[in-house]
MARVEX-41044 format. One record per residue: residue number from 1; x, y, z of N, C-alpha, C in turn; residue in one letter. Coordinates in pm, whole numbers, plus 50000, padded with zeros to 5 digits. Example, Ala and Ser with C-alpha at 12.3 -4.5 7.8 and 13.67 -1.06 7.14 Angstrom:
<sites>
(1,(51319,49431,50780),(51230,49550,50780),(51320,49670,50780),'A')
(2,(51285,49775,50708),(51367,49894,50714),(51290,50003,50787),'S')
</sites>
This chain:
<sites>
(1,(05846,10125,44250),(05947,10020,44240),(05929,09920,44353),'X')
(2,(05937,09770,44293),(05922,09711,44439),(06023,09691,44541),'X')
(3,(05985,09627,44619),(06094,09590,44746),(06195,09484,44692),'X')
(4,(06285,09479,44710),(06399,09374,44674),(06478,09309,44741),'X')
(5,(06321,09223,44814),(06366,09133,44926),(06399,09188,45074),'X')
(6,(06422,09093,45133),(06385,09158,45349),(06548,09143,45329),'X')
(7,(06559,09139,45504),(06685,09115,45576),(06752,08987,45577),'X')
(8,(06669,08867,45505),(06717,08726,45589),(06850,08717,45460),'X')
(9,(06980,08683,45524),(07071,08667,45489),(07195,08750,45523),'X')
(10,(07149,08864,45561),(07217,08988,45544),(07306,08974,45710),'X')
(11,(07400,09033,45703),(07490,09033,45852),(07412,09167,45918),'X')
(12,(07425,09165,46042),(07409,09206,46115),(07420,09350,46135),'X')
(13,(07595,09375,46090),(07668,09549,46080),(07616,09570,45960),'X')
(14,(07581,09504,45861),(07546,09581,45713),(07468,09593,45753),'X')
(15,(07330,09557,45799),(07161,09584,45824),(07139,09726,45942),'X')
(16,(07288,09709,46032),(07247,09844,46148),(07329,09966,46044),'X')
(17,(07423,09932,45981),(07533,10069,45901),(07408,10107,45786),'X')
(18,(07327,10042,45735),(07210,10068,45666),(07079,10180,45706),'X')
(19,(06990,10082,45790),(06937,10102,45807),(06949,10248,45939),'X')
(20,(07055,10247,46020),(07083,10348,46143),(07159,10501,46028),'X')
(21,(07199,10442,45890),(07262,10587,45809),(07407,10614,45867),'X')
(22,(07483,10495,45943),(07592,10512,46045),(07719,10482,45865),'X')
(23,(07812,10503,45921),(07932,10426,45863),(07956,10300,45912),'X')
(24,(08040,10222,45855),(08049,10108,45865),(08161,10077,46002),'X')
(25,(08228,10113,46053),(08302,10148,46194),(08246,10190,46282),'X')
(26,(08116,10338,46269),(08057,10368,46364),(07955,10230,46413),'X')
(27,(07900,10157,46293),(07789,10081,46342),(07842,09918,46433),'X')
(28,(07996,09902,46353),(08053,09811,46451),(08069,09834,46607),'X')
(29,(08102,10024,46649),(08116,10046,46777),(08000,10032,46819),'X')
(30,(07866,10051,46800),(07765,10057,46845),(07739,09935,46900),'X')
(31,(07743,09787,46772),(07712,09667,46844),(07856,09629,46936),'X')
(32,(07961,09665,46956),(08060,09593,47009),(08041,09678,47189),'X')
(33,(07949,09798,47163),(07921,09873,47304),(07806,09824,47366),'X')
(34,(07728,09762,47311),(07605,09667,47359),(07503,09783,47321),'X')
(35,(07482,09841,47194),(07366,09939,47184),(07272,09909,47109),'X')
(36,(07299,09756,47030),(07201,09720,46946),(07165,09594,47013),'X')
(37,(07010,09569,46981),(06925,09453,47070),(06890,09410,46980),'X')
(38,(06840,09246,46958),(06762,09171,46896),(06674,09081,47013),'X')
(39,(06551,09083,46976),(06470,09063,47086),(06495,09099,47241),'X')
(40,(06515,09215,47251),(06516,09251,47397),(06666,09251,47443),'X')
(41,(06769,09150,47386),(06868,09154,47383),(07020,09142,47341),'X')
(42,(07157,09246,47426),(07244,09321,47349),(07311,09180,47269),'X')
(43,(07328,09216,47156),(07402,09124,47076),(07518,09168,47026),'X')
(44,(07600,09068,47028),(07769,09147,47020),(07857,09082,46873),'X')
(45,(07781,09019,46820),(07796,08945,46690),(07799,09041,46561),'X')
(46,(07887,09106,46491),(07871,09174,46379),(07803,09121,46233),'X')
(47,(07871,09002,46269),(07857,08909,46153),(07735,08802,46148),'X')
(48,(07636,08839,46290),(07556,08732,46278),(07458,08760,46159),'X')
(49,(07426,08650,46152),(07291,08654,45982),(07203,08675,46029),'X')
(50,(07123,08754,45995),(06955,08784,45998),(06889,08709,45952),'X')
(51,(06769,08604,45984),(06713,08520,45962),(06559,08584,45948),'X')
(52,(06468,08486,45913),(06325,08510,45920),(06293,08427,46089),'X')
(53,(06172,08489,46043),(06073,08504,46192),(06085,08607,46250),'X')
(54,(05964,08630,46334),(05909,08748,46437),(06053,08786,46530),'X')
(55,(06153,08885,46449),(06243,08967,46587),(06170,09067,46589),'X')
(56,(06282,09092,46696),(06261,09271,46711),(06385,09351,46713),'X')
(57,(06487,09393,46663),(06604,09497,46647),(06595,09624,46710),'X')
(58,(06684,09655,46784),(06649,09825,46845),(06800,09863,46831),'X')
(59,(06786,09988,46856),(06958,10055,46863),(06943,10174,46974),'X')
(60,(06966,10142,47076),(06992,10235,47163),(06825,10260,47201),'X')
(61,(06753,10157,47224),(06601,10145,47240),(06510,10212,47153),'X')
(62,(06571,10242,47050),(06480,10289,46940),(06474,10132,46821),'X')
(63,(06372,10168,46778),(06350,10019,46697),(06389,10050,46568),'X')
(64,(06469,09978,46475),(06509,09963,46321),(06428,09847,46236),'X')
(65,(06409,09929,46168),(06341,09815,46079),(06412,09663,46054),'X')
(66,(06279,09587,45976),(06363,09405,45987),(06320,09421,45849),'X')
(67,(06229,09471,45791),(06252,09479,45560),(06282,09602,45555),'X')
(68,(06357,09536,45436),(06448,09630,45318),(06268,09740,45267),'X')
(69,(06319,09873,45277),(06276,09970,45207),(06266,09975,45049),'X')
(70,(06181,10045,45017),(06184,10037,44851),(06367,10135,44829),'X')
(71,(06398,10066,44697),(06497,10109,44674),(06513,10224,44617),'X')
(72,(06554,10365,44622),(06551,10443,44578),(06702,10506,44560),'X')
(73,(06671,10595,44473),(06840,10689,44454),(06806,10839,44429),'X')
(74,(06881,10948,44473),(06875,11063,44489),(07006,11180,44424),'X')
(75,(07005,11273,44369),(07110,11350,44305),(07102,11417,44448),'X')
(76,(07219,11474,44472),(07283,11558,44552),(07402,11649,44518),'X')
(77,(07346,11769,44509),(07468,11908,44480),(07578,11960,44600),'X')
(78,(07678,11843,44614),(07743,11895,44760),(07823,12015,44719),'X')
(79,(07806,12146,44821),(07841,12240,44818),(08002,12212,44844),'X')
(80,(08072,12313,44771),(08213,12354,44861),(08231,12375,44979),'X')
(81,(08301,12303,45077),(08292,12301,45213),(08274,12221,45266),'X')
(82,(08192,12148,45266),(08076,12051,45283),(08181,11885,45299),'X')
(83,(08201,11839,45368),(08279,11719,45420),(08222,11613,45395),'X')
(84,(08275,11481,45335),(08191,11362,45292),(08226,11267,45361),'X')
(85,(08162,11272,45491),(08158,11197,45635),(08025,11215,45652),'X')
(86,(08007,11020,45744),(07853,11042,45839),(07896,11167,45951),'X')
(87,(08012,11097,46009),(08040,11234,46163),(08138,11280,46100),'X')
(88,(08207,11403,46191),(08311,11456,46192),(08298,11460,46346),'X')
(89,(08438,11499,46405),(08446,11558,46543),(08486,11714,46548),'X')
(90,(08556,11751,46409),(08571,11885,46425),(08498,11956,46321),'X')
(91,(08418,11933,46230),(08286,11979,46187),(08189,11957,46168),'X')
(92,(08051,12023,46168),(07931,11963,46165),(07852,11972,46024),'X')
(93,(07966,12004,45942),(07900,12036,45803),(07933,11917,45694),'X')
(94,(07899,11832,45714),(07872,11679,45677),(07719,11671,45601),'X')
(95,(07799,11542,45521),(07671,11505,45384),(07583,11409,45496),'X')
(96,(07645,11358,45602),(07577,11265,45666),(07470,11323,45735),'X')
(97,(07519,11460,45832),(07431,11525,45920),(07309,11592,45828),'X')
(98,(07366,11630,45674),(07234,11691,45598),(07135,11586,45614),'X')
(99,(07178,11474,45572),(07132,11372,45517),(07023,11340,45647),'X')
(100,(07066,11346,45718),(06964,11297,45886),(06875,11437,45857),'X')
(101,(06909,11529,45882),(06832,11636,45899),(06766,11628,45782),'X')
(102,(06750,11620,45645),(06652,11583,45534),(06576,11428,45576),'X')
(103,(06597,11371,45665),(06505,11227,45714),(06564,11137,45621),'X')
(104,(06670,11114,45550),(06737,11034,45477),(06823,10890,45577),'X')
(105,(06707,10829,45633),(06792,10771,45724),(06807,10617,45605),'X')
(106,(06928,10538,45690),(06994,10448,45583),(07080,10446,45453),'X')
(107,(07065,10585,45446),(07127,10634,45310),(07263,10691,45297),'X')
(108,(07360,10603,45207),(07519,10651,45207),(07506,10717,45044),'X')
(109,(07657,10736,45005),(07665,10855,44877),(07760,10742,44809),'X')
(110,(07744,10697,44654),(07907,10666,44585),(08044,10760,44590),'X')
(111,(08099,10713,44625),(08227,10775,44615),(08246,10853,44715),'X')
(112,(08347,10988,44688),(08328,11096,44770),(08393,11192,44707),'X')
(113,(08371,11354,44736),(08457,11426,44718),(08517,11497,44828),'X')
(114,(08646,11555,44747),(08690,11628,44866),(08632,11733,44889),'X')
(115,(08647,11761,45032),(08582,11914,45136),(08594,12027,45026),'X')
(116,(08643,12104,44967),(08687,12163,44887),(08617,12179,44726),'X')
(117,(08596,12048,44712),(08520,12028,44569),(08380,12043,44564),'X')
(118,(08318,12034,44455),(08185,12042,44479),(08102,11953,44386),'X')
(119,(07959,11931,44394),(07931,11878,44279),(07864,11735,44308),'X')
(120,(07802,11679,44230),(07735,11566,44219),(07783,11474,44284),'X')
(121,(07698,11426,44402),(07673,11233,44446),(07532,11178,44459),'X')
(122,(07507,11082,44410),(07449,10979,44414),(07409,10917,44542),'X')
(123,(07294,10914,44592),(07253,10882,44718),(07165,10771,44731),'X')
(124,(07195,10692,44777),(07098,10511,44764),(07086,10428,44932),'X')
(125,(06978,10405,44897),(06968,10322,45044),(06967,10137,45008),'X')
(126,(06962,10114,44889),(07057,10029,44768),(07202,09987,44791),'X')
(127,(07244,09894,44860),(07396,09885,44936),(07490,09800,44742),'X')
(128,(07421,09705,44693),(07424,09680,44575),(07434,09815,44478),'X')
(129,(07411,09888,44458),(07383,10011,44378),(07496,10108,44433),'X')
(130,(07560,10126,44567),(07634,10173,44619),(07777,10129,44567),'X')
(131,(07756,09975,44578),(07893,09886,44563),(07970,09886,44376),'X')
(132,(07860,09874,44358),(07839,09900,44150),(07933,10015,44122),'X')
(133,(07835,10140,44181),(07898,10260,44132),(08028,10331,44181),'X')
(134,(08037,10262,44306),(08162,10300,44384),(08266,10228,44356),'X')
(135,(08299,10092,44342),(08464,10000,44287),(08470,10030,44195),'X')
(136,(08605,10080,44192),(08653,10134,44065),(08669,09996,43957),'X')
(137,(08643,09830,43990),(08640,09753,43910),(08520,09791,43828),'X')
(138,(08436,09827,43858),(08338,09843,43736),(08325,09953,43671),'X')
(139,(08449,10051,43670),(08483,10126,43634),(08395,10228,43558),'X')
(140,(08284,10288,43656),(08166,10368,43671),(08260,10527,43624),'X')
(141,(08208,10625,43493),(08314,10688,43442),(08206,10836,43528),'X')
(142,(08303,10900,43626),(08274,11064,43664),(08365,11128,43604),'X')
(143,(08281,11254,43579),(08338,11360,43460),(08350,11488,43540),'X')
(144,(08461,11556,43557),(08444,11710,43625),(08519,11813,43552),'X')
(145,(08438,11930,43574),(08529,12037,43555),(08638,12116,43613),'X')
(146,(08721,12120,43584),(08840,12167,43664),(08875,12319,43640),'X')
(147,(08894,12405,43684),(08938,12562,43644),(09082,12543,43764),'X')
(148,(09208,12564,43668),(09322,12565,43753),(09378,12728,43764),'X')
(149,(09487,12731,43835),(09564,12828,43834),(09735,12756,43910),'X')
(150,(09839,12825,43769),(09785,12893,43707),(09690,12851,43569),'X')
(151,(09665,12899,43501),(09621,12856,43381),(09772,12832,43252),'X')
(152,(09786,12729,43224),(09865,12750,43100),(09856,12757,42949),'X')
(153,(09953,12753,42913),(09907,12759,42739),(09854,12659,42689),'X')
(154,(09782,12659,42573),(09651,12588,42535),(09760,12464,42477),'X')
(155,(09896,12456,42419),(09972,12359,42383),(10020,12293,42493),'X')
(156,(10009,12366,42570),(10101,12306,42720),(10017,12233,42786),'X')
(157,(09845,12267,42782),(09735,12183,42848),(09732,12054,42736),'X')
(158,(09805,12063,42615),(09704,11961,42555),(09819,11857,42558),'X')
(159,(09920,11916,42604),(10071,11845,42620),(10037,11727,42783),'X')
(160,(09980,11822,42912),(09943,11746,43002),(09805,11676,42983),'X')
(161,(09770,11692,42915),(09584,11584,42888),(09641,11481,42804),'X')
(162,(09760,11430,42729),(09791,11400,42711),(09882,11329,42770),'X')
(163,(09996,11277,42888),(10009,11269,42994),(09944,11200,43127),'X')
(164,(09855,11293,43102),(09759,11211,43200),(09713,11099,43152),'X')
(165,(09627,11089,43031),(09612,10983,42967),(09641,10853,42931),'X')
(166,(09832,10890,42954),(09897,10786,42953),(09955,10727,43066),'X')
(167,(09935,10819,43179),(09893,10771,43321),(10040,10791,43406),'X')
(168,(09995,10845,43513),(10160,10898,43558),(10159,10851,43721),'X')
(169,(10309,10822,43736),(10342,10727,43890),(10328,10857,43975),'X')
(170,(10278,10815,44071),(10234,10879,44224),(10275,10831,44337),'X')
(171,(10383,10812,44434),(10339,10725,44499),(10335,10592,44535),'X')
(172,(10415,10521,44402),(10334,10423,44374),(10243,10364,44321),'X')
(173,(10124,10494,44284),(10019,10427,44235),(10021,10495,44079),'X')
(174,(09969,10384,43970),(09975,10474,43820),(09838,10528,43846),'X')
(175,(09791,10689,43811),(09729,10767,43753),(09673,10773,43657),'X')
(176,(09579,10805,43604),(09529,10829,43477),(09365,10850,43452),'X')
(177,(09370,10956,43336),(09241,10995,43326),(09189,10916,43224),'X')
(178,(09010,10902,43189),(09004,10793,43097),(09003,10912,42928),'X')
(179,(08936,11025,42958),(08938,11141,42865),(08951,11272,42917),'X')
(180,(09007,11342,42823),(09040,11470,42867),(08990,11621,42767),'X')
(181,(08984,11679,42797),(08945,11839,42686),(08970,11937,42757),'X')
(182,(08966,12039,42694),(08976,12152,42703),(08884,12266,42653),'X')
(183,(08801,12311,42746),(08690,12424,42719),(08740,12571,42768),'X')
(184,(08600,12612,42726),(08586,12755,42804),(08660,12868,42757),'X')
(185,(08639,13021,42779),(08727,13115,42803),(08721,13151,42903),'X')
(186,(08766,13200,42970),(08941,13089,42995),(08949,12971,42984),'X')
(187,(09029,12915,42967),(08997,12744,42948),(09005,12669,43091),'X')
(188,(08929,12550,43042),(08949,12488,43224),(08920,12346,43173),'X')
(189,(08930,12254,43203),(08940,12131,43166),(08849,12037,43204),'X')
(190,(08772,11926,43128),(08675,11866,43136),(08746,11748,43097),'X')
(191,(08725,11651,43272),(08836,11518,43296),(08695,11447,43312),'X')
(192,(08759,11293,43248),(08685,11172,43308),(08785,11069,43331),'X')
(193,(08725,11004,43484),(08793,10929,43521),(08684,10790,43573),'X')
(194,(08780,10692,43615),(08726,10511,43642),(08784,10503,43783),'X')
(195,(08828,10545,43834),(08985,10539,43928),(08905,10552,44065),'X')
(196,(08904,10677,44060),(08863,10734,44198),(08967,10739,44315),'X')
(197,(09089,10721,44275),(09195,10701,44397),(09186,10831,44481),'X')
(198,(09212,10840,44576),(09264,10941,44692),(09274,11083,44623),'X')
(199,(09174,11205,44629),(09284,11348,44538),(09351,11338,44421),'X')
(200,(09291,11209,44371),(09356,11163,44227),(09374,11287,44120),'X')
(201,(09275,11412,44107),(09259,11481,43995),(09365,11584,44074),'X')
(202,(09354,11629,44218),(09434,11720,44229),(09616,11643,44203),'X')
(203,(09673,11564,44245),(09762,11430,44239),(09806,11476,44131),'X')
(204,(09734,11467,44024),(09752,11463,43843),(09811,11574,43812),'X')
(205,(09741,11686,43877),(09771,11791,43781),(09910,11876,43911),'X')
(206,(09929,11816,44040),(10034,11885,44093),(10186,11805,44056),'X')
(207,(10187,11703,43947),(10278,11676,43877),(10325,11777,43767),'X')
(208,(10223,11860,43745),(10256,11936,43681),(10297,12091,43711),'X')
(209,(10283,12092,43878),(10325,12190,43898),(10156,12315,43920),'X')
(210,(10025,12256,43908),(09934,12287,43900),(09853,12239,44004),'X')
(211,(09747,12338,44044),(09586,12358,44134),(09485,12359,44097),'X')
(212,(09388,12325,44172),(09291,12355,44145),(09203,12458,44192),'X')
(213,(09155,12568,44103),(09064,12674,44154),(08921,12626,44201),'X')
(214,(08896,12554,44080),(08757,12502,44172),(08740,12384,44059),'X')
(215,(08679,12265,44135),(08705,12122,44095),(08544,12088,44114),'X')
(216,(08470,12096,44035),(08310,11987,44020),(08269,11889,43940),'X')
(217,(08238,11797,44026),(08166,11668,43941),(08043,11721,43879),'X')
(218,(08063,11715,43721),(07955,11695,43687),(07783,11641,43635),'X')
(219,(07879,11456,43645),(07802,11334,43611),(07897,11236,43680),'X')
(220,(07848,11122,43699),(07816,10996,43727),(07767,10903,43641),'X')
(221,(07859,10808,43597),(07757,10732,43477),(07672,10847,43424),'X')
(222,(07580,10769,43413),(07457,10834,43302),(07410,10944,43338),'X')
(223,(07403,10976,43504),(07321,11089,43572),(07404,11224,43607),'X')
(224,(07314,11310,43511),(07430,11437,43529),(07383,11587,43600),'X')
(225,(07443,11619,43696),(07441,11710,43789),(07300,11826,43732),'X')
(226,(07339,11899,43604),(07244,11967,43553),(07245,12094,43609),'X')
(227,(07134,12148,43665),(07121,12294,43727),(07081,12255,43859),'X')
(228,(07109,12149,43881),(07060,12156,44058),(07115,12230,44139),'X')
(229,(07078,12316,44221),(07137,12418,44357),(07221,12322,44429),'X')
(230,(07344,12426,44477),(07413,12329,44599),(07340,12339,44735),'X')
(231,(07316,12206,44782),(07259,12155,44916),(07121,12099,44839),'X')
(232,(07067,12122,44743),(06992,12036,44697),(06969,11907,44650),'X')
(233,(06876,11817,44699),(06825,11671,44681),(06691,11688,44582),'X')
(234,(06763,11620,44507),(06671,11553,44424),(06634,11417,44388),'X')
(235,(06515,11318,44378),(06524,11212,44309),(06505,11160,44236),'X')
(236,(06581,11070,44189),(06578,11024,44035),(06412,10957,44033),'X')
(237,(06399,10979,43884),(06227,10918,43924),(06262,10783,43793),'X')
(238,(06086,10716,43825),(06140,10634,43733),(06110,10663,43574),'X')
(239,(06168,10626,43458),(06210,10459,43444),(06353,10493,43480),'X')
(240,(06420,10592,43517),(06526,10636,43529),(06663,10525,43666),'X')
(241,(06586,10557,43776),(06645,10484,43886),(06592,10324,43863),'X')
(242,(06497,10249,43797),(06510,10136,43771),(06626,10076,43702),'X')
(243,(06642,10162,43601),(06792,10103,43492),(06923,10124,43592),'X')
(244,(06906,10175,43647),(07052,10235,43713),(07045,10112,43795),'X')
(245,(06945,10050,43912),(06925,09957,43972),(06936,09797,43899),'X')
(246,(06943,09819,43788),(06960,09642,43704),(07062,09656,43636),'X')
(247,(07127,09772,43597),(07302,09820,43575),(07436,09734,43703),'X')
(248,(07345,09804,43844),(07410,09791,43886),(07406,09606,43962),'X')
(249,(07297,09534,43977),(07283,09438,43977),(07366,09334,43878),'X')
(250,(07377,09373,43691),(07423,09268,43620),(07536,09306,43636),'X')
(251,(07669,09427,43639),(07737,09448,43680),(07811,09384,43850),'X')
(252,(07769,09362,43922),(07801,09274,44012),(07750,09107,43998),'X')
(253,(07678,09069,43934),(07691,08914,43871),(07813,08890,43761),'X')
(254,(07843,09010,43710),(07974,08990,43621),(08052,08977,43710),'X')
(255,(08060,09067,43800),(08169,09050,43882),(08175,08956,43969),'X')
(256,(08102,08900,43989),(08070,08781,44124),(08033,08821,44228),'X')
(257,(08029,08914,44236),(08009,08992,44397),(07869,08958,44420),'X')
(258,(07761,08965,44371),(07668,08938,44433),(07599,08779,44484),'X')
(259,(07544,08822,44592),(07589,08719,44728),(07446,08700,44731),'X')
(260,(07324,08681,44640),(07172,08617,44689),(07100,08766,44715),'X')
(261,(07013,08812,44734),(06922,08951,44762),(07012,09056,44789),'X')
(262,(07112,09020,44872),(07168,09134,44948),(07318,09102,44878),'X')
(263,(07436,09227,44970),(07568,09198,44933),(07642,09149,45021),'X')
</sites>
């Protein structure tokens, strides 16, 4: 796949939160502490534009690249437990720290799940491809399985999938799933949602007085979890991660969001 274009245009915190694999707060503290250099020196500008010609970028005297990497995307089986943070301060069992320790540098996840859940994300060093699959305006549909407790009657589940559907106040915020079923023996429920709000699936179903035993994503758009092991990376190969990459491109020209090479 080719390259899709350098740095010139791009701000400053998007190119170090990129390319350094930081969050977007951590990489502001970094330049606002004087740890990132452009030619030799600290620059305190978040927002400055990256231009062409011969720099040089460092972060803490290590050097970051000035072109964009080939674009790639990766399946990831986050285990139960497993926290969807670059840092934590009170654990070290982060998608971010795998992610460094697999040499995944620059690379964030769509969405997130909770500590607790498990199951499929999407991994891109693609900030466009990130933005696509993650706003819930483009309403990118993840599907999970849910096993609750307690379990109720099969009229009473089809009474709340029903419910949900038609979308229920939280908060403030309306709820709602885009489809709903009911599998399995025992039964356990197979939700899709556009939303992605906050604990939205657990939210849903503690209106009803209900938990979740164990909660996994099983797909993402088109790309679906499958038999991959948890803590396992995989990557999408092509023609596969090309479509996903011009999905997510005409999808942000619908939307307007896209801003020339970069976002």
């Amino acid at each position: 796949m080719a390259k899709r274009g350098d740095r010139d245009g791009i701000r400053l915190l998007q190119w170090v939160q990129q390319q350094a694999g930081v969050s977007r707060r951590k990489a502001a503290e970094l330049i606002a502490h004087g740890e990132v250099s452009l030619d030799g020196r600290p620059v305190a500008d978040p927002f400055l534009i990256l231009g062409g010609g011969p720099r040089r970028l460092s972060l803490r005297g290590q050097p970051l690249p000035l072109e964009r990497p080939e674009s790639r995307i990766y399946r990831l089986h986050k285990p139960a437990g497993m926290l969807c943070s670059h840092d934590d301060p009170f654990t070290g069992n982060t998608v971010g720290r795998l992610l460094r320790a697999e040499g995944f540098v620059g690379y964030t996840w769509v969405g997130r799940l909770d500590q607790d859940a498990e199951g499929l994300l999407l991994l891109s060093n693609d900030g466009e491809f990130i933005q696509a699959f993650t706003h819930p305006r483009y309403e990118v549909e993840k599907t999970y399985h849910v096993r609750l407790r307690p379990i109720p009657r099969a009229d009473a589940l089809q009474r709340i999938l029903d419910a949900m559907r038609d979308g229920i106040l939280d908060d403030g915020e309306l709820l709602r799933i885009r489809q709903g079923r009911v599998a399995g023996r025992p039964p356990y429920l197979i939700l899709t949602l556009t939303e992605g709000r906050k604990h939205e699936i657990k939210r849903l179903l503690g209106h009803f007085d209900l938990s979740t035993e164990r909660l996994v994503r099983v797909s993402v758009g088109r790309v679906e979890l499958g038999n991959l092991r948890p803590g396992a990376i995989e990557r999408i190969p092509e023609p596969g991660a090309g479509t996903l990459l011009e999905e997510a491109q005409t999808a942000l020209q619908r939307g307007g969001e896209r801003r020339g090479p970069h976002l």
